[in-house]
C-alpha positions in Angstrom: -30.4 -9.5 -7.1 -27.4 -11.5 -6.3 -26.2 -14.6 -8.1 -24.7 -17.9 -7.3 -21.3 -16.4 -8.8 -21.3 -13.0 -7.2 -17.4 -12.5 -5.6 -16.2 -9.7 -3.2 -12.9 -8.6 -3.6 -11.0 -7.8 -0.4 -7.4 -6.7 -0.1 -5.1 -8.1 2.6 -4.0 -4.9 3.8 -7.2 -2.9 4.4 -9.8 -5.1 5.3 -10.9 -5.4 8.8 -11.8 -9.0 10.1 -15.6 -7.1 11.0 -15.7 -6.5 7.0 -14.3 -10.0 6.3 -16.8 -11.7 8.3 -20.0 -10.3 6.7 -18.9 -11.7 3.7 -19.5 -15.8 3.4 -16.1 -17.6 3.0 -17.1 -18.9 -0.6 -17.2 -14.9 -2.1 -14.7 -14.1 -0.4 -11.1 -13.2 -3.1 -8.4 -11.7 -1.5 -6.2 -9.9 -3.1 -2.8 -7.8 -2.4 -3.4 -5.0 -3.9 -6.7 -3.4 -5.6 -6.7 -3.2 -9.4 -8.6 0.2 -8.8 -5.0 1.6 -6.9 -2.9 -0.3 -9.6 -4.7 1.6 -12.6 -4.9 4.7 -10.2 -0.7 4.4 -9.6 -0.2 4.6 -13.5 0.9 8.4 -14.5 0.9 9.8 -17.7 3.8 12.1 -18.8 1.7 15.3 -18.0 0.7 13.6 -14.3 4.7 12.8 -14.1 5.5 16.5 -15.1 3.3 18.0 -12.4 4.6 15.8 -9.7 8.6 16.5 -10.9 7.6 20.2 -11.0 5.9 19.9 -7.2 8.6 17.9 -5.7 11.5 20.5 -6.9 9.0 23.4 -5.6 9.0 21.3 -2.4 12.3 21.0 -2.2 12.8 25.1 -3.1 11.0 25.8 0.0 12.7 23.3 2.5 16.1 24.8 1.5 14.7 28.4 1.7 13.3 27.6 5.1 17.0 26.2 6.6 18.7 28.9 5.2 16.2 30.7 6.7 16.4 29.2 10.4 20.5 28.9 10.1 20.6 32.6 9.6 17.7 33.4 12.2 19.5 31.1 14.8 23.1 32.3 14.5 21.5 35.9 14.7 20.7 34.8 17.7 16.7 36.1 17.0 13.7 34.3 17.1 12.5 31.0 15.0 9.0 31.0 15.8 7.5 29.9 13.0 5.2 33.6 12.9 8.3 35.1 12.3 9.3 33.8 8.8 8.3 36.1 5.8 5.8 34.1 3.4 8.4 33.8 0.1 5.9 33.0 -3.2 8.2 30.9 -4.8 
C-alpha cells in the first residue's frame, strides 16, 4: 500500500527519461548522487589496505610486462601475448 507521502529517489546521472516518466512528477526527488554509493564509497583502514596493496601488485605486473616486451622486442622475437611466461607475483 502506497501513501500520499511515498517519494522515489532518482539520480541525475542514471536514470533514463522511460524510468522518469513512470514516476508522477510530485514523487519524483532527484538527486546527484545516491546515498547508497556515498555510504558504499566510504573505506575503512582494512578496505584502504587491500586496495594500496592491489594497486602496487598492479603496478608490479605492468612494469614486469614492459620490461618484458622491451627485451622481447629488441630481441627481435615475438610479443604475442601467448608467449609471455605467467610470473606469480
Amino acid at each position: 500500500m502506497t501513501s500520499d507521502f511515498s517519494q522515489v529517489m532518482l539520480e541525475r546521472a542514471t536514470t533514463t527519461l522511460a524510468m522518469a516518466a513512470l514516476i508522477p512528477p510530485a514523487q519524483r526527488v532527484l538527486v546527484d548522487a545516491s546515498p547508497v554509493e556515498l555510504f558504499k564509497a566510504k573505506k575503512n583502514a582494512i578496505e584502504r589496505s587491500g586496495l594500496e596493496r592491489a594497486g602496487r601488485k598492479d603496478a608490479a605486473a605492468v612494469i614486469s610486462y614492459f620490461a618484458w616486451l622491451e627485451r622481447t622486442l629488441l630481441a627481435g622475437t615475438s610479443a604475442l601475448a601467448s608467449d609471455w611466461p605467467l610470473i606469480d607475483l
